[in-house]
VOGU-3710 file (C-alpha; in Angstrom, 3 decimals, decimal comma):
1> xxxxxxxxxx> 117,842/101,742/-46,598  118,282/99,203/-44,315  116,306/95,760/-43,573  114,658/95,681/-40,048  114,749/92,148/-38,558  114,045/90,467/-35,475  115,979/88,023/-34,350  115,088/85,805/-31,380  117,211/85,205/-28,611  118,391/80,903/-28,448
11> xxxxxxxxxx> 121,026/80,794/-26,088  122,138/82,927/-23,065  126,269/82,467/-21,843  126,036/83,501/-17,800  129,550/84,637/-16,836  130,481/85,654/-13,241  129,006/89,329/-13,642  127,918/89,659/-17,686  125,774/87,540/-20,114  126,776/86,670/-23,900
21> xxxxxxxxxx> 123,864/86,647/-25,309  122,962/84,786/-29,007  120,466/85,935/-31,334  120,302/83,557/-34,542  117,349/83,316/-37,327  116,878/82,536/-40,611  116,464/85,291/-42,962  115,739/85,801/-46,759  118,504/87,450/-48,468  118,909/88,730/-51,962
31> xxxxxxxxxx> 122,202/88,405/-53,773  124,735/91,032/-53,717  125,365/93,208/-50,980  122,612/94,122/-48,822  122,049/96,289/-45,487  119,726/95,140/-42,338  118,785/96,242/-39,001  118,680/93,596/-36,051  115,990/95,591/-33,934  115,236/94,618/-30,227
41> xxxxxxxxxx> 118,618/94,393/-28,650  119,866/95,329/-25,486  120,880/99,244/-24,341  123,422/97,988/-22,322  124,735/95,872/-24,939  128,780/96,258/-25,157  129,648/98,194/-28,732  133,031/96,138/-29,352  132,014/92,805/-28,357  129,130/92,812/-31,422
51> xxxxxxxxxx> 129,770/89,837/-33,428  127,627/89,033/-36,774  128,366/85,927/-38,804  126,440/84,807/-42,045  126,566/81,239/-43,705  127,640/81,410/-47,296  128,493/85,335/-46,737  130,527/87,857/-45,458  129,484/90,645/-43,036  131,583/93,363/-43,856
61> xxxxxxxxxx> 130,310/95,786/-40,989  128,780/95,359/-37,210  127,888/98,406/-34,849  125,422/99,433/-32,844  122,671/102,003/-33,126  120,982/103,864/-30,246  118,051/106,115/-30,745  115,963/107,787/-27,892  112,309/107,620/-28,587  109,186/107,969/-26,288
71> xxxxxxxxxx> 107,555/105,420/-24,451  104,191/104,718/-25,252  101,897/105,738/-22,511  100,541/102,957/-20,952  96,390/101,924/-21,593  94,954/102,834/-17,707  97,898/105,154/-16,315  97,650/105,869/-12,351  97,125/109,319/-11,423  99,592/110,576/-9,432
81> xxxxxxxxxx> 99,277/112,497/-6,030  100,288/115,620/-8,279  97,800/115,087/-10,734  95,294/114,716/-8,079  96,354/118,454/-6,609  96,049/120,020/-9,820  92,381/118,529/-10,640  91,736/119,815/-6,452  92,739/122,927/-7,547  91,158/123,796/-10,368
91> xxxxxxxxxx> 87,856/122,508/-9,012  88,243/125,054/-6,235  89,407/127,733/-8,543  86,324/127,664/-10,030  84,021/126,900/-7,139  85,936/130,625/-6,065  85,377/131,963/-9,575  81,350/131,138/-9,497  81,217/132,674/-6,051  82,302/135,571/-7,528
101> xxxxxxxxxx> 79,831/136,022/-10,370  77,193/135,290/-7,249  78,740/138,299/-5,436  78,414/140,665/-8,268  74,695/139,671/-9,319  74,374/140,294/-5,776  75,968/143,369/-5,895  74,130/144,628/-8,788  70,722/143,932/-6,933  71,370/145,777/-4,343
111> xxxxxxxxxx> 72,256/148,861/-6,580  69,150/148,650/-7,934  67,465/148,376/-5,244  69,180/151,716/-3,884  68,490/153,039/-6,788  64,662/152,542/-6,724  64,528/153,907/-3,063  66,091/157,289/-4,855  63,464/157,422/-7,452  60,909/156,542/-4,909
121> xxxxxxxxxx> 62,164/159,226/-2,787  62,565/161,928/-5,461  58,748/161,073/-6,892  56,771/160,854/-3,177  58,707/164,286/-2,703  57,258/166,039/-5,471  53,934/164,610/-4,474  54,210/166,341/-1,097  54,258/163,040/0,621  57,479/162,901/2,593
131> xxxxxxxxxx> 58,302/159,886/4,873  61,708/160,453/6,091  61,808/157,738/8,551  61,070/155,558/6,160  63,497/156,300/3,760  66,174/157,029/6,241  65,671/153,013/7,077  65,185/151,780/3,594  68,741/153,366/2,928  70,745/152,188/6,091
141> xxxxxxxxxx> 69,040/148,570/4,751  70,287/148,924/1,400  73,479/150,393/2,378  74,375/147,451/4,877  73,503/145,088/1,884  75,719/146,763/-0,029  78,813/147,110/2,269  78,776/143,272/3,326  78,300/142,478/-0,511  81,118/144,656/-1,432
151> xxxxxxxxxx> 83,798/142,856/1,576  82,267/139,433/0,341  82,932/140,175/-3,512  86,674/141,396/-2,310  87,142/138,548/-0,088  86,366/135,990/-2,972  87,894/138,008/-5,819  90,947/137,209/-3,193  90,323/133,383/-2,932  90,189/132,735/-6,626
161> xxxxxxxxxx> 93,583/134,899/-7,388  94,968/132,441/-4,956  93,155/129,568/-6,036  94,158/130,559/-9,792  97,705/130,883/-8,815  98,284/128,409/-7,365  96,504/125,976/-9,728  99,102/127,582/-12,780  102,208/126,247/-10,178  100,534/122,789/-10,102
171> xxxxxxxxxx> 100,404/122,809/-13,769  103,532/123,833/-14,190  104,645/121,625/-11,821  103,153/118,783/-13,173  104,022/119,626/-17,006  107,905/119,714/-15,739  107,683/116,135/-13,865  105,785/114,028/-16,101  107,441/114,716/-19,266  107,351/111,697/-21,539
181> xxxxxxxxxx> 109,522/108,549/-20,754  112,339/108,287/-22,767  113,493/105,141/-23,875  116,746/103,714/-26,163  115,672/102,026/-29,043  118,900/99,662/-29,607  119,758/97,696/-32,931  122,834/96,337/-34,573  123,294/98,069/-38,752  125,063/95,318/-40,617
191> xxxxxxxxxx> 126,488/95,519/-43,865  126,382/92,006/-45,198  127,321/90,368/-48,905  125,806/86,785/-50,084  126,984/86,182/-53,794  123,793/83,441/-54,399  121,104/85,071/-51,843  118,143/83,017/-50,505  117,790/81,803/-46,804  120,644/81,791/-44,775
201> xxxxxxxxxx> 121,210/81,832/-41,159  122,337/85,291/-39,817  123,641/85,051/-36,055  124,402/88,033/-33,615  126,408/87,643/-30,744  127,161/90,513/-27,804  127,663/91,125/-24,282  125,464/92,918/-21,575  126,454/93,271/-17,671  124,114/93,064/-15,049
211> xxxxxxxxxx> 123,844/89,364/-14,933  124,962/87,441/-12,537  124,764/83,472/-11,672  126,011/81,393/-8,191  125,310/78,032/-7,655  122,997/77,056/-5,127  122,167/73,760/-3,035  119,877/71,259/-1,504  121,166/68,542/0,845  118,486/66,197/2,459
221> xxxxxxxxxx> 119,384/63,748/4,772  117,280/60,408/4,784  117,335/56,761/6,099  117,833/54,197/3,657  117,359/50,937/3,943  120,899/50,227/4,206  121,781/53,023/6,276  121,646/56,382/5,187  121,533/58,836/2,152  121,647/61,990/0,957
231> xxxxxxxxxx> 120,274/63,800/-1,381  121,737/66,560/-2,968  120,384/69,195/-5,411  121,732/71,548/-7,502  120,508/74,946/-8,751  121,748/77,994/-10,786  120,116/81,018/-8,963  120,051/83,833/-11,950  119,659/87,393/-11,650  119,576/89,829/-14,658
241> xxxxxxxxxx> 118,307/93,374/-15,507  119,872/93,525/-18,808  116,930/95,324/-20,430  116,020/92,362/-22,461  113,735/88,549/-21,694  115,355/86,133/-22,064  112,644/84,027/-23,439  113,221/79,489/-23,953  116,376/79,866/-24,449  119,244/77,466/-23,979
251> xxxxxxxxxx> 120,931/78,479/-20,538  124,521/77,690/-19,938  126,523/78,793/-16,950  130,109/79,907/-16,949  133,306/80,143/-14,354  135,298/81,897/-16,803  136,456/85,612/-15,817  137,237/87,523/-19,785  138,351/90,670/-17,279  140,601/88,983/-15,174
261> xxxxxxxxxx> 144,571/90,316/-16,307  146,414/87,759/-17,542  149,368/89,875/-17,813  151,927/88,846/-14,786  152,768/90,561/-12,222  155,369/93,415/-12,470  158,920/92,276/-10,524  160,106/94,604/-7,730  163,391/94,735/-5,484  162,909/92,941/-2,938
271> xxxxxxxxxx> 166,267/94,061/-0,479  167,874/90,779/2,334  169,893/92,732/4,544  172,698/90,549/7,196  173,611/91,932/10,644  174,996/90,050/13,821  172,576/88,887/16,161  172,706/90,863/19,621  173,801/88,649/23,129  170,392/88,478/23,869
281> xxxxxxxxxx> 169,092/87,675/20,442  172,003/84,083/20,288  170,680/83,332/24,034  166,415/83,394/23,018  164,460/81,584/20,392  161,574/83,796/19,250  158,077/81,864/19,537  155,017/82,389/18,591  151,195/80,816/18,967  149,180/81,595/15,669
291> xxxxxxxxxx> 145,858/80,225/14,290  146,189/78,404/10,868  142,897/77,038/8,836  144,062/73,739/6,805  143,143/74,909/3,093  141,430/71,796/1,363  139,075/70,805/-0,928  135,907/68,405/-0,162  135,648/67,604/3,764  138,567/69,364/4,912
301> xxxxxxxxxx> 136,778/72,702/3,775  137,717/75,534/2,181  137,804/79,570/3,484  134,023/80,477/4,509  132,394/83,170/3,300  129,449/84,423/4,580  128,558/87,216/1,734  128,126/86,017/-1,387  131,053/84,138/-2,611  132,262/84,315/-6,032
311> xxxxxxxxxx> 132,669/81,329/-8,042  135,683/79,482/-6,980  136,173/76,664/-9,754  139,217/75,086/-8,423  141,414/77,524/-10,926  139,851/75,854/-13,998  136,741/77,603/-16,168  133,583/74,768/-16,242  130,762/75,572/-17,917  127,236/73,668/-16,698
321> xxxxxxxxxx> 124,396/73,780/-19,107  120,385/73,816/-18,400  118,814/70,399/-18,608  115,745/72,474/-20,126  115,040/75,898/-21,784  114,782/77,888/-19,592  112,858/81,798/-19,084  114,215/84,621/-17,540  112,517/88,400/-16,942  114,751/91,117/-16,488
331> xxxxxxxxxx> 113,210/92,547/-13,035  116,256/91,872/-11,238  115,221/89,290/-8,972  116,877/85,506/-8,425  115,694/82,686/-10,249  116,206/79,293/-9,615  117,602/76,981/-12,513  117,777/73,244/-11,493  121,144/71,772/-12,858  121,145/68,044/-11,478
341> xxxxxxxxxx> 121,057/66,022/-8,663  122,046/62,685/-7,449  121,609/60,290/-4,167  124,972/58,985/-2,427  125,364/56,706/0,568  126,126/58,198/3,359  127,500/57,734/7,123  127,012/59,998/9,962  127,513/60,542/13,657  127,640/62,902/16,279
351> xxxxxxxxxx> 130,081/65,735/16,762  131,023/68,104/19,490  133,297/70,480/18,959  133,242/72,169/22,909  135,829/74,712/22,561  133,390/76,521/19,809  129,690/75,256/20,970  128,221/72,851/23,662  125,869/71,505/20,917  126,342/68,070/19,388
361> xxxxxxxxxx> 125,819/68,235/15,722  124,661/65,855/13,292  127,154/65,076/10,447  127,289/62,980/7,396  129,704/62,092/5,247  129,055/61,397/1,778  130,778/60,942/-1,692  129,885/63,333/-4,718  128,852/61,200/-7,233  127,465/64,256/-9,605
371> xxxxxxxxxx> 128,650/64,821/-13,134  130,772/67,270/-12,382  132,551/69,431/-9,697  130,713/71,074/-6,920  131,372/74,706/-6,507  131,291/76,586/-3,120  127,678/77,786/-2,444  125,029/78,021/0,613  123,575/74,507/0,942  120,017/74,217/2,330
381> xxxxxxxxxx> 120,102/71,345/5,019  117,244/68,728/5,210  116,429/66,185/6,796  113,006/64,019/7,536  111,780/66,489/9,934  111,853/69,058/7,838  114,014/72,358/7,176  116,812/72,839/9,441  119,389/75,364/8,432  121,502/76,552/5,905
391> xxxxxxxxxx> 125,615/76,133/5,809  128,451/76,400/3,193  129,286/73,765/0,677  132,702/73,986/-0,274  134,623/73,502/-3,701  134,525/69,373/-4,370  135,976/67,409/-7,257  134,177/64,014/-8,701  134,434/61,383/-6,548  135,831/63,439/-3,332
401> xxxxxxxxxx> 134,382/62,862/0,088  132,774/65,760/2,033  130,838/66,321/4,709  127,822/68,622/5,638  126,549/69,560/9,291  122,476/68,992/9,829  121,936/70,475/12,662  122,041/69,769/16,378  120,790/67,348/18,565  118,148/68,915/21,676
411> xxxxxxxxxx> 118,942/66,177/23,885  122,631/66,430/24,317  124,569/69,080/25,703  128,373/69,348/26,668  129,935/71,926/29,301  133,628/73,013/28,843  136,030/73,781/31,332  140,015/74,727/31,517  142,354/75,382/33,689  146,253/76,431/33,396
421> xxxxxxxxxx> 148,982/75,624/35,273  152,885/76,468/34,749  156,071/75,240/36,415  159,380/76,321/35,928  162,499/73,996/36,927  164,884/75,227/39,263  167,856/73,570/37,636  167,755/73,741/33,919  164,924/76,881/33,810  162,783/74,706/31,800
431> xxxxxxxxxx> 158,805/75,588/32,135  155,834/72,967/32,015  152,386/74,481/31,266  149,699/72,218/32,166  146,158/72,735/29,971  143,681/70,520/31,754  140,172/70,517/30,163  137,221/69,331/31,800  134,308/68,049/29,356  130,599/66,981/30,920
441> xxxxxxxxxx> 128,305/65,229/28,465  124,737/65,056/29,085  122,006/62,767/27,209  119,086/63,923/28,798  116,929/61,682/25,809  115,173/58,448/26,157  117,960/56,761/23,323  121,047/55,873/24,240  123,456/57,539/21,717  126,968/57,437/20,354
451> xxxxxxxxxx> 129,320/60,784/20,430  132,030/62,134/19,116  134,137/64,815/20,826  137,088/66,742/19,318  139,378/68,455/20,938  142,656/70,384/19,646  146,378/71,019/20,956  149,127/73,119/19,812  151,521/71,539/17,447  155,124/72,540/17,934
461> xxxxxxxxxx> 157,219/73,106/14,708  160,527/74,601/16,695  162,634/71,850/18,776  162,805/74,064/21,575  159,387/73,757/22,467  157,630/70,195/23,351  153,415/69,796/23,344  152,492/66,118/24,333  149,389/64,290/25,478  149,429/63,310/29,378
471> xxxxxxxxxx> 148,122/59,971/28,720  147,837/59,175/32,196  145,928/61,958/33,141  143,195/61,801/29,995  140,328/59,810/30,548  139,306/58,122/28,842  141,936/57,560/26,073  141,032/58,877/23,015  140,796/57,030/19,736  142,782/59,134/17,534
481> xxxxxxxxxx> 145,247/62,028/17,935  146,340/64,151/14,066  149,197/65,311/13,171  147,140/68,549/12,958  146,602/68,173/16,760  143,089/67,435/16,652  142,258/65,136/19,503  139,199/62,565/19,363  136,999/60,792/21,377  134,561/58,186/21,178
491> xxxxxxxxxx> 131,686/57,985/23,615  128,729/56,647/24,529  125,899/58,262/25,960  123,385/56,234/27,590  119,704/57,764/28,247  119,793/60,078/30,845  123,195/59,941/31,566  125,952/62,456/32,640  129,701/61,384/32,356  132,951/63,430/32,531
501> xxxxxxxxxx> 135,822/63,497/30,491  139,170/64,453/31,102  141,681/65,923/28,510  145,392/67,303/29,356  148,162/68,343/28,096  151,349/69,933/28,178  153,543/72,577/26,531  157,283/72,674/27,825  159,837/74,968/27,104  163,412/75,300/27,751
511> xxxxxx> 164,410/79,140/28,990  165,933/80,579/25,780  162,632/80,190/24,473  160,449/83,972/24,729  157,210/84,175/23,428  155,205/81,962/25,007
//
């Protein structure tokens, strides 16, 4: 016969999409070997990940038990629409039943009423004293009372075989659909051997899916008084519907993946076939314009993902732990876990980016001076006016620079405009095309203001094809052109002003080139 225990739950392991979950006590033991019962655990709990260890002892067995047993009704149950039928039914059932007994007390009264006009009949008749009138209307009376007693009696006996039938298919009904809950009572047997006895510390380890953790933060954006500052927060947002509270217990929050394969990859052929080039193929150079995202960390930004990401810790597991104990009900809904936070100087300006939005956007800049790395997550963006949107934080290592977006600016606008043109020599077959851009920036505010415009420009990575800035055609000249191609200005933007900017360039070809 096994020991029933109950062992608390301490500390909680969050992976990506599981929980490890600790249960640890100390427990009373006599010496020798000795069987107990860990009661309370989890349904879900995974059989082969059940660990056990004992201080001073062995545990020479660990498995789970499952048994189904019935749920305890609860104190002040709801009644149900069903239930509420079948107690409408039977009340009319036997409203129709009563009606029925009225019917045939009826019934019988009038039968002895016709009966006593008989004997009445049958006595005055011997007496000489016939009234036939008289009876002939005491008769039609009693036989009117009689039929319309008679097709009332049927018409109810009617109404309560319906009633009564359909009152047993509500009962039935209801017998079938509320059958008591069934619930599984989990617990771990262990077969465990102390050579001394007395108390020991008995811990139980396991893991349970449906729990899931992604980071979550808050960025607000405030003068300081040497500039500016932001603050950012960070949270653990927890769900879990693993069957089991998680009551004070000591959170901590993983990156590792136990299911990923860590097998590698199996090889396959991989055939490089050689064939002349056609005439036309040694006279043309193949071209093409593609899109490329720069893949960084910090402020040059990683991919974007508008679902919810997974956790993306830079290829290396972290762990972050709860500052606190921490409480968590298994109803499946997020909870918030604050991690840490800290306050970093910060610098920011405004950005246009016309080719995607005529808005001008606030931005700071800002170093991460945390404890640790910051994983990707939605960011909540502050600032002293309140709320003003939400954007993605990407992965950022200790000390790494990044930047965050808070919001827009009302009182400036830009307007885009391009136009095309191409040129083809008639000599050497080379073509020119022209991309002139056309930018209008409006401060329609009462504060003059400083901007920052970016725009882009192919980057050429064939020698057959040249992209250069006309410098003599861009005004005004801009204050920093990337390798990337990304083209910046530097404006300002007096109150109520309206200024245009011009940006060109060109892309030239020689005519092998096809593609473009």
């Amino acid at each position: 016969m096994s020991t029933p225990l109950h062992l608390p739950i301490v500390k909680v392991t969050v992976l990506e999409d599981r929980a490890l979950v600790e249960r640890r006590a100390d427990v009373t033991l006599p010496a020798g070997p000795h069987a107990l019962s860990v009661e309370g655990l989890s349904p879900l709990a995974v059989d082969r990940s059940l660990q056990a260890q004992l201080t001073g002892g062995s545990v020479a067995q660990a498995r789970l038990s499952r048994v189904a047993k019935e749920k305890a009704p609860e104190s002040a149950p709801d009644k149900t629409q069903l239930r509420l039928r079948v107690e409408s039914l039977e009340r009319e059932h036997k409203q129709a039943q009563a009606e029925v007994e009225r019917l045939h007390a009826r019934l019988a009264v009038v039968e002895t009423a016709r009966e006593d006009v008989l004997r009445a009949i049958a006595e005055f008749t011997g007496h000489g004293q016939a009234k036939p009138e008289s009876w002939h209307t005491q008769l039609e009376t009693v036989r009117q009372a009689a039929a319309t007693t008679d097709e009332a009696l049927r018409q109810a006996t009617r109404r309560a075989a319906r009633t009564r039938q359909q009152w047993a298919e509500a009962q039935s009904v209801l017998a079938q659909g509320e059958q008591p809950e069934q619930r599984l009572v989990t617990s771990a047997r262990l077969e465990v051997n102390h050579p001394t006895g007395g108390t020991v510390s008995l811990r139980v380890t396991y893991l349970v899916p449906c729990a899931v953790w992604r980071p979550a933060y808050r960025a607000t954006l405030l003068p300081s008084e040497v500039g500016e500052s932001v603050t950012l927060e960070c949270e653990a947002v927890v769900w879990q519907r693993t069957e089991e509270d998680w009551k004070d217990v000591e959170l901590l929050l993983s990156t590792a993946r136990p299911t990923l394969g860590a097998s590698p990859p199996r090889l396959v052929e991989d055939w490089l076939r050689l064939r002349d080039k056609s005439e036309q193929e040694k006279h043309s150079v193949e071209v093409a314009l593609r899109e490329e995202v720069l893949q960084n960390t910090g402020e040059g930004g990683a991919r974007h993902t508008e679902e919810l990401p997974g956790l993306d810790d830079g290829g290396e597991a972290l762990t972050l732990r709860a500052p606190h104990a921490v409480t968590l009900p298994s109803d499946g809904a997020p909870h918030r876990v604050p991690l840490f936070q800290f306050t970093s100087p910060a610098s920011s300006e405004l950005v246009g980016a016309p080719e995607h939005s005529p808005l001008v956007h606030r931005v700071a800049r800002f170093d991460n001076r945390g404890v640790g790395v910051l994983l990707a997550g939605p960011v909540e963006l502050v600032r002293a006016s309140g709320y003003v949107g939400r954007a993605q934080l990407k992965f950022t290592g200790v000390g790494e620079r990044l930047k965050l977006g808070f919001g827009s600016e009302d009182a400036l606008r830009i307007l885009r405009r391009e136009d095309t043109k191409q040129d083809t020599q008639r000599l050497t077959g080379r073509r020119i095309r022209t991309h002139q851009v056309k930018l209008f920036l409006s401060n329609t505010g009462a504060r003059p203001e400083k901007v920052i415009l970016e725009e882009r420009m192919p980057v050429s990575e064939v020698e057959a094809v040249e992209v250069k800035l006309v410098q003599e055609q861009t005004r005004p000249a801009p204050a920093k052109v990337s390798e990337d191609g990304i083209v910046r200005f530097e404006l300002a933007a007096p109150a109520g002003s309206q200024q245009e900017l011009a940006f060109v360039y060109s892309v030239s070809s020689s005519s092998k080139v096809a593609g473009l």
